[in-house]
Legacy VTK file of the C-alpha trace (Angstrom):
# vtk DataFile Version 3.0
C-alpha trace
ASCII
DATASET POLYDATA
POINTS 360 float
-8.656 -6.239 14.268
-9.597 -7.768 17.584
-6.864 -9.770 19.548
-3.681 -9.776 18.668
-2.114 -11.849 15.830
1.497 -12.853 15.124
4.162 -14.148 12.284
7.893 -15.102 12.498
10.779 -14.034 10.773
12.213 -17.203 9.852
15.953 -16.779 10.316
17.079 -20.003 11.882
18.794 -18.737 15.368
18.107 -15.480 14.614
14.334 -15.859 14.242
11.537 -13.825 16.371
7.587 -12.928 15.669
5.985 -10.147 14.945
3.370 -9.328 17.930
0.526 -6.921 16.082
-2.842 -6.007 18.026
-3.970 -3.072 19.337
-4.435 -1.976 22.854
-1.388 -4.508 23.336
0.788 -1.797 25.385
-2.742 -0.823 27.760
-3.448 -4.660 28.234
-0.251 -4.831 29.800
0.860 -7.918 27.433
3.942 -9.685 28.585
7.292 -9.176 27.140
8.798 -11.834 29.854
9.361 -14.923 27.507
11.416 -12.407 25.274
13.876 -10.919 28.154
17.530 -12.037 28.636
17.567 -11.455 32.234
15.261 -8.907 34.731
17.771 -5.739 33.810
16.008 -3.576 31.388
17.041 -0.646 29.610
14.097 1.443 27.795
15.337 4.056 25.471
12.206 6.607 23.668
12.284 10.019 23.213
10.651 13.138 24.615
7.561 12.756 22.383
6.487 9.000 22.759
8.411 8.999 26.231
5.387 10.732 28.174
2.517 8.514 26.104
3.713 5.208 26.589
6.522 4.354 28.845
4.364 3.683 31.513
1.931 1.757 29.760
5.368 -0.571 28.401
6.264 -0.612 31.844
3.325 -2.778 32.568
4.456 -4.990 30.143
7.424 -5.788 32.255
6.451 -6.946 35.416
9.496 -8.316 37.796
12.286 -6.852 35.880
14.520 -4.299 36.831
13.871 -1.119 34.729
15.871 1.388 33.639
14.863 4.812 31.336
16.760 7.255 28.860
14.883 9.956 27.109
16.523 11.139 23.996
15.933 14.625 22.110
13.319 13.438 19.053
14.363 13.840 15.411
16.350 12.501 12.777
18.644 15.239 13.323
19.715 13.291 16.383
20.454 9.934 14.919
24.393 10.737 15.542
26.985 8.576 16.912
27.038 11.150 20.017
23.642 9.917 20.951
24.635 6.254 20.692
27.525 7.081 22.971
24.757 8.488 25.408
23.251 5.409 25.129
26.183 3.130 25.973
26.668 5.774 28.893
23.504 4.937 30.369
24.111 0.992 30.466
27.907 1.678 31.961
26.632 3.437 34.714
23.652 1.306 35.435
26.319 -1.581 35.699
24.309 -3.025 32.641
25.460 -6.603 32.054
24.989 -8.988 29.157
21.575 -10.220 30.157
20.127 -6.634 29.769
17.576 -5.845 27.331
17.881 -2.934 25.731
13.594 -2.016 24.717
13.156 0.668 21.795
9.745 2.820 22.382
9.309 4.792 19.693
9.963 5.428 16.022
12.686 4.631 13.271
15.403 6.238 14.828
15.246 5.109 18.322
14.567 1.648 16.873
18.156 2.093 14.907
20.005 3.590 17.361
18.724 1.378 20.260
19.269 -1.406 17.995
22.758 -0.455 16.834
23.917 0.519 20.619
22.537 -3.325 21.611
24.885 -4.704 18.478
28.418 -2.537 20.164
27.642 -3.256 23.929
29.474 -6.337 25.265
29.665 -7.399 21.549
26.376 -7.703 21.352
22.975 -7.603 24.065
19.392 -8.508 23.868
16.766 -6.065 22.474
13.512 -5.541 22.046
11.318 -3.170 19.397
8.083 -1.534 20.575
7.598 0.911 17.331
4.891 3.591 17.916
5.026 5.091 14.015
3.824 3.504 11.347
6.801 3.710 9.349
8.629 1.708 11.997
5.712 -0.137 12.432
5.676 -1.463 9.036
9.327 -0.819 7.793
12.018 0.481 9.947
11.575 -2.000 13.308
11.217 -5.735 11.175
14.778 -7.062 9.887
17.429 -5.622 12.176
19.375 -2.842 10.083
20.559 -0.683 12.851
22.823 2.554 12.661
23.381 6.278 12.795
23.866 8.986 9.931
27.405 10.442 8.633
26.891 14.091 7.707
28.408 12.472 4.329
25.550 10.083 3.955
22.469 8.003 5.913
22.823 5.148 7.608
26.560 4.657 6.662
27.535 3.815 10.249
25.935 0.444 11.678
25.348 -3.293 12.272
23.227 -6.031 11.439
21.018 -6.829 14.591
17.468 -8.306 15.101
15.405 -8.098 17.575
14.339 -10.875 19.971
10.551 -9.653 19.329
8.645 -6.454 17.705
5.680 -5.744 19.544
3.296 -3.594 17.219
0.322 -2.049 19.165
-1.812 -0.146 16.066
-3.341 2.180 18.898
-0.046 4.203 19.129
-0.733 4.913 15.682
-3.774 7.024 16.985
-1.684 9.648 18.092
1.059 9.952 15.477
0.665 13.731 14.084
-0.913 14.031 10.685
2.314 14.444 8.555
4.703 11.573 10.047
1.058 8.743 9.795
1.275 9.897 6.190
5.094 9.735 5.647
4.699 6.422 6.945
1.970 5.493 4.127
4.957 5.697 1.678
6.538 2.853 2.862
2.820 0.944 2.524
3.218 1.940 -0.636
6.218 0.633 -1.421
5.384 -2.388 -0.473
2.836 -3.302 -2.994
5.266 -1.346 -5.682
8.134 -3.895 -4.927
6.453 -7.337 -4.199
2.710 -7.855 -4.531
0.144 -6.004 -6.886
-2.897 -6.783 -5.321
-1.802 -5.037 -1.937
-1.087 -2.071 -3.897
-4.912 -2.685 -5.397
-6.142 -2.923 -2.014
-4.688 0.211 -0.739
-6.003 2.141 -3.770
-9.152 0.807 -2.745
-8.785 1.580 0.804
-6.629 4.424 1.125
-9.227 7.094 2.503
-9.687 4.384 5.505
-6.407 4.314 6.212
-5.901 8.416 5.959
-8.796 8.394 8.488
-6.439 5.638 10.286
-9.808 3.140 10.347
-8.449 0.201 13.178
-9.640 -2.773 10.374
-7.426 -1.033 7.455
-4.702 -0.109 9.476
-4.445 -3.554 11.721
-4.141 -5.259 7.598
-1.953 -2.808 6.217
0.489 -3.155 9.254
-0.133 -7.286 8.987
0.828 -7.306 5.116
3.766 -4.925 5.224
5.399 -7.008 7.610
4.401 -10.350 5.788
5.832 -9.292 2.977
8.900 -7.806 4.939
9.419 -10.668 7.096
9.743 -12.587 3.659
12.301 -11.098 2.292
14.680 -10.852 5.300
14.343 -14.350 5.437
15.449 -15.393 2.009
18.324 -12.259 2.430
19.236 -11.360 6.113
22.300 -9.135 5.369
21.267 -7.675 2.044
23.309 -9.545 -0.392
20.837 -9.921 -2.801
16.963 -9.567 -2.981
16.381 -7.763 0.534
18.020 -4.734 -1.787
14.411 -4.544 -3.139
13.496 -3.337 -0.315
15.198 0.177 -1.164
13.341 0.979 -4.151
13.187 5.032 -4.051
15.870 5.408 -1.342
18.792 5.645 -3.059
17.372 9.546 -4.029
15.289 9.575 -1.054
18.565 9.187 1.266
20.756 11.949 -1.171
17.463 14.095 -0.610
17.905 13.731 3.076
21.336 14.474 2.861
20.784 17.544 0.489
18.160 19.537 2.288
19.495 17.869 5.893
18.225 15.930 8.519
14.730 16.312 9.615
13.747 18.841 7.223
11.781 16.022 5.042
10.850 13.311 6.889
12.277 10.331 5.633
8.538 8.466 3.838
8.191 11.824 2.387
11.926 11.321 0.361
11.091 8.117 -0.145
7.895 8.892 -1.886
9.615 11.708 -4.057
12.490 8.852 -4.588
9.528 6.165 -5.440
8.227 9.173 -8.360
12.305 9.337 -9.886
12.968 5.851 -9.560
8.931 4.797 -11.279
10.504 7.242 -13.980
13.732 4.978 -14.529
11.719 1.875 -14.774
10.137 -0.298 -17.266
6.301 0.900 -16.727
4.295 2.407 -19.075
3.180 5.760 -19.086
-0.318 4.537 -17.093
1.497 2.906 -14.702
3.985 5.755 -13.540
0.823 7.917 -14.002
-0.770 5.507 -11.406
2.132 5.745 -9.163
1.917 9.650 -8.912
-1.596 9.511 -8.535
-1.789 7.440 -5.507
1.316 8.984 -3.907
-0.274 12.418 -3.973
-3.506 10.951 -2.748
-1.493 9.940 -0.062
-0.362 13.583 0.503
2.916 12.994 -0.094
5.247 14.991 -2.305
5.824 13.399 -6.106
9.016 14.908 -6.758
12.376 16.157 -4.950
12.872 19.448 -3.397
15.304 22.376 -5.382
18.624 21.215 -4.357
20.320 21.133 -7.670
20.312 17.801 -9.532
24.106 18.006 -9.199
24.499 17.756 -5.567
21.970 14.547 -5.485
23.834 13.042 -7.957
27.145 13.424 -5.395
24.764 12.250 -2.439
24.502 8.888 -4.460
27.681 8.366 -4.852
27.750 7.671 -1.216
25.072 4.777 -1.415
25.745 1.707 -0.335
24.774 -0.094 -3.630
27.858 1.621 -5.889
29.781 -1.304 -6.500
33.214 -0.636 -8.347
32.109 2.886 -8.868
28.725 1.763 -10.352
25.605 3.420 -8.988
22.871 0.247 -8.742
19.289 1.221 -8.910
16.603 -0.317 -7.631
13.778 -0.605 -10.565
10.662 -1.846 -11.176
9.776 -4.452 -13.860
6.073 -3.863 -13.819
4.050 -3.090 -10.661
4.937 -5.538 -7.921
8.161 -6.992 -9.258
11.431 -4.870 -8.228
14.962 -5.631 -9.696
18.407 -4.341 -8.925
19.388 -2.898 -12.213
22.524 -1.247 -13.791
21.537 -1.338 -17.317
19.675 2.389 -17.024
20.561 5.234 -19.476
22.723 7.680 -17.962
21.381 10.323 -19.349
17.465 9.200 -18.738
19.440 9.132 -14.706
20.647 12.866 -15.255
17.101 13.830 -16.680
14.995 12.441 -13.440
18.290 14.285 -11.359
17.167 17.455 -12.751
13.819 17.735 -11.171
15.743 19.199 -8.406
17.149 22.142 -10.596
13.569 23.301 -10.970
10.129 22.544 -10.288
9.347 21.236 -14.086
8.734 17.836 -13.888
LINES 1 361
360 0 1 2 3 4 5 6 7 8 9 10 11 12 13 14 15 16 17 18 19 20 21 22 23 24 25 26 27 28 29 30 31 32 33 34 35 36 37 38 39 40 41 42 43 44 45 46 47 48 49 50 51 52 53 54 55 56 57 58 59 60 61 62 63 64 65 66 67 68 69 70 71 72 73 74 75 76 77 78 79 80 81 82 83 84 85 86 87 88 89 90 91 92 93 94 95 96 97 98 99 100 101 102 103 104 105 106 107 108 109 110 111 112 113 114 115 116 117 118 119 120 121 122 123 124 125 126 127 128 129 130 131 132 133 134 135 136 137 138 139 140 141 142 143 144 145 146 147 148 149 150 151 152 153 154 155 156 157 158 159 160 161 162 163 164 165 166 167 168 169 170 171 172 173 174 175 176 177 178 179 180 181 182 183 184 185 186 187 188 189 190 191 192 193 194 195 196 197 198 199 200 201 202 203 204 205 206 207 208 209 210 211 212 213 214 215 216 217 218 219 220 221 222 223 224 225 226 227 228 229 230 231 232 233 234 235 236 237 238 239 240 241 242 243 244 245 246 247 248 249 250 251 252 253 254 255 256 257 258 259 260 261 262 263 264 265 266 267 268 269 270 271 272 273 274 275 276 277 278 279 280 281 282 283 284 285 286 287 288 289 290 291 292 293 294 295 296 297 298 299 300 301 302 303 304 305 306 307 308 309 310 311 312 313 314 315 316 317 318 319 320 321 322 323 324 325 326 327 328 329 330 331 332 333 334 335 336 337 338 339 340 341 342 343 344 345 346 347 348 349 350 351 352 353 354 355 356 357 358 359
């Protein structure tokens, strides 16, 4: 990929573009036309924090700039940390022309997101995502939020961004195990919404493992396409944006199950991917397919031993039960995804059990 290129997320008002390149943080490209006034806010965390805040710094030339460093995990993606958030914009006399600027991965990007959605009512903010989950998942269609001990993400707002600036390079030094949880969300991708993606990362998945600028730059480009295309038809998830879930409804009760941070969240997702495949209308060479390229991907292909009981209570906490009915998403063949009720229970209760023992 040379340059830099650039779609919209068509949502009227609401809309922004997606800024993809790389280098884009060491050229210094300007985030001026995107700014509500010159206070800025930058929240990362004490990974990215030392790797790229000054480089986003040059990015901002003229405006007032402000810092908070955060403790990095999942584990942290609490209500208390929003709160240290807001703390930081109180006593910097923040005002509703600040710009609050994520640097970092999906849970700065949610919190920093959900902490612009409380102050004043709502603020300005920016997302500068430096994994490639967020790159290609977490920082495109402004879900923002914290976790419950009772359940993920159960605590947020709607809120999009004003821009998403992706530089690829960042991706360069992502450690080995969070570049591949983020390949599970690549995955998905093609799984949900376009076969021929999921063809082409078959075809190309040893390039991206060996995080090849060309096959990463595309991968990045067409997971946001196809992202940016859905939150357009559904911006608050009433309908098909729910598509977009298909494997977290087990990969969030596996979070909750083993806890915070001990999985990353891709690798639940992939396990999740595996149950849900299971529940779907495929045939047997298509789930087999499935497995196959998530373990390629080195990514777990089923759920760790938590007891298929205590996932099953996880999901009751999901935010697709409706009248006390747990909503899957499925997949009618490879690239078309469907909300779906209509599965047998006790097929459900089968795939739960993976996680009384390791007999799959």
């Amino acid at each position: 990929m040379t340059g830099h290129q650039s779609l919209t997320v068509h949502l009227g008002s609401n809309s922004y573009p997606i800024i993809i390149g790389h280098g884009l943080l060491k050229k210094g490209f300007s985030l001026a036309p995107w700014l509500a006034g010159r206070d800025c806010l930058i929240v990362s965390n004490e990974t990215v924090e030392p790797l790229y805040l000054e480089k986003l710094r040059s990015c901002l030339t003229g405006s007032e700039i402000n810092s908070l460093c955060l403790p990095d995990g999942e584990a942290y993606k609490t209500l208390a940390t929003v709160e240290a958030i807001l703390d930081s914009l109180v006593f910097n006399t923040a005002n509703r022309d600040t710009t609050l600027i994520a640097l970092g991965g999906g849970v700065i990007g949610d919190m920093t997101g959900f902490a612009a959605a409380c102050y004043m009512r709502g603020v300005n903010f920016i997302q500068v995502p430096t994994t490639l989950l967020a790159q290609v998942d977490a920082s495109v269609g402004g879900k923002t939020g914290v976790n419950h001990p009772e359940g993920k993400n159960l605590i947020g707002a709607f809120h999009q961004p004003r821009v998403v600036l992706i530089d690829t390079d960042t991706l360069l030094t992502l450690p080995e195990r969070e570049f591949r949880a983020g390949l599970a969300e690549v995955i998905k991708h093609g799984l949900i919404a376009d076969a021929a993606y999921l063809d082409w990362i078959e075809a190309n998945l040893d390039k991206l493992l060996a995080r090849d600028c060309d096959a990463l730059g595309h991968a990045v480009l067409r997971s946001c396409e196809i992202k940016a295309a859905v939150v357009a038809q559904d911006e608050k998830e009433q309908g098909s944006r729910a598509h977009l879930n298909f494997g977290h409804t087990f990969a969030h009760a596996i979070e909750s199950c083993v806890g915070y941070g001990e999985w990353l969240h891709g690798e639940a997702v992939a396990a999740g991917m595996i149950m849900a495949a299971e529940l779907s209308n495929l045939t047997a060479a298509e789930r087999s397919r499935i497995r196959q390229i998530i373990a390629a991907a080195g990514l777990p292909v089923q759920p760790p031993i938590v007891g298929g009981e205590a996932l099953s209570d996880a999901m009751s906490m999901d935010k697709k039960v409706l009248s006390g009915q747990l909503r899957l998403v499925l997949l009618d063949g490879v690239g078309r995804a469907a909300v779906r009720s209509d599965y047998k229970v006790d097929e459900l209760q089968r795939v739960l059990s993976w996680a009384d023992n390791k007999a799959t």
